[in-house]
C-alpha positions in Angstrom: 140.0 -38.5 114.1 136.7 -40.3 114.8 133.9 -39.8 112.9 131.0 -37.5 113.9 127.1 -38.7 114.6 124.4 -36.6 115.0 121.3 -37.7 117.2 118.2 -36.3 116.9 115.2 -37.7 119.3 112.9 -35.8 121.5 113.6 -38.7 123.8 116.3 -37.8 126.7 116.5 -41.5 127.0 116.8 -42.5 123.4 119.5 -39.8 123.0 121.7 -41.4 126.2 120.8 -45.4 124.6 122.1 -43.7 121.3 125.4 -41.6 122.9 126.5 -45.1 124.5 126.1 -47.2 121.5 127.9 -44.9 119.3 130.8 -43.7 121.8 131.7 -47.8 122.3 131.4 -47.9 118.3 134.3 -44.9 118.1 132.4 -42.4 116.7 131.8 -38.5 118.3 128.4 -37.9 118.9 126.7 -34.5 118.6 122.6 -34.8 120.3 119.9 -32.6 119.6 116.6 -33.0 120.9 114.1 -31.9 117.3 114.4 -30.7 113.8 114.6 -26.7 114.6 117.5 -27.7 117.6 119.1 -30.0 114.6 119.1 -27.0 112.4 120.5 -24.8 114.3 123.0 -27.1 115.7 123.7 -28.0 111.9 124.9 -24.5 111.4 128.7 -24.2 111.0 129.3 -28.1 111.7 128.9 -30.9 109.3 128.9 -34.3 110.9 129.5 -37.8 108.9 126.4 -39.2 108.9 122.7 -37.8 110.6 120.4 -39.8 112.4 117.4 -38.6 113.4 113.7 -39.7 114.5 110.7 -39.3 112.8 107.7 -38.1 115.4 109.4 -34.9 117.5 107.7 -31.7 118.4 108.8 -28.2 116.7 110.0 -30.1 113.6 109.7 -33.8 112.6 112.3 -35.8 110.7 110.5 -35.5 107.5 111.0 -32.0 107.8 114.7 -32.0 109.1 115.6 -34.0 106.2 113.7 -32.0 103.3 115.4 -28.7 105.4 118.6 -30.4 105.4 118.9 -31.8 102.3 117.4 -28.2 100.5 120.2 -26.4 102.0 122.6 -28.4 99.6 123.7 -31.5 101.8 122.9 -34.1 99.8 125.9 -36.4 100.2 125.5 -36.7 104.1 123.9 -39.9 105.0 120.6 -39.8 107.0 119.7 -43.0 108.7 115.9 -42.4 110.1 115.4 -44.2 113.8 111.9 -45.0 114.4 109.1 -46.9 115.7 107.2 -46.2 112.7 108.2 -49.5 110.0 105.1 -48.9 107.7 106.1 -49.0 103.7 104.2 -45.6 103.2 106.4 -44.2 106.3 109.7 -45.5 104.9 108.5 -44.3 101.0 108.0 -40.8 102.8 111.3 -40.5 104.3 113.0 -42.3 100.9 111.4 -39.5 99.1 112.2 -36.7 101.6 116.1 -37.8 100.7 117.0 -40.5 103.7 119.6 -43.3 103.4 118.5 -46.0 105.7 115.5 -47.3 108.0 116.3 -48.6 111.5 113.5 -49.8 113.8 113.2 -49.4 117.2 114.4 -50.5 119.8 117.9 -50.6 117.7 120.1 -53.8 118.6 123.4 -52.1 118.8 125.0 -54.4 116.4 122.2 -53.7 113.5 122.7 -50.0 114.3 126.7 -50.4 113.9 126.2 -52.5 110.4 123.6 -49.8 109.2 126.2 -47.0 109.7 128.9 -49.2 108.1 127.0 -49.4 105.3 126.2 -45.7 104.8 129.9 -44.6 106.0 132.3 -47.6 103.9 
């Protein structure tokens, strides 16, 4: 049973770069395009590991992983996917309760070792 990934990126493009990557990696990807469409998407699933952008309308990913990691999921790995590298950016999310930092663009190899990590 392959693992599930979910995206979340207000970028249609990002999302399809992402799906690719992850599908020729093995792993099930489940996309949702903000924070609230993450939520609610959350609801009644729980996927292996969450990765999710910072800057989105509705909800950013400082909020999605505060929201997410409130409702009690605090062992599922969040790996933020940004353009943002700033320290005070990265403290932010650290302290907000995410696993890892990934720049983008991603190389798909650095992507597939960050999600070793987190998973192994």
């Amino acid at each position: 049973m392959p693992k599930t990934i979910m995206t979340v990126d207000d970028s249609p493009s990002m999302r399809m770069l992402l799906r690719v990557a992850l599908s020729d990696l093995g792993y099930s990807v489940v996309e949702a395009e903000d924070g609230v469409h993450a939520l609610e998407t959350l609801d009644g699933m729980t996927p292996d590991l969450l990765i999710t952008d910072i800057n989105m309308p509705r909800m950013d990913g400082f909020g999605l992983i505060e929201k997410v990691r409130s409702q009690g999921r605090r062992a599922l790995p969040i790996l933020v996917l940004t353009t943002e590298s700033s320290d005070e950016k990265k403290q932010r999310a650290r302290d907000a309760g995410a696993t890892g930092w990934i720049v983008k663009p991603f190389h798909p190899d650095k992507l597939a070792a960050a999600i070793r990590r987190v998973l192994h």
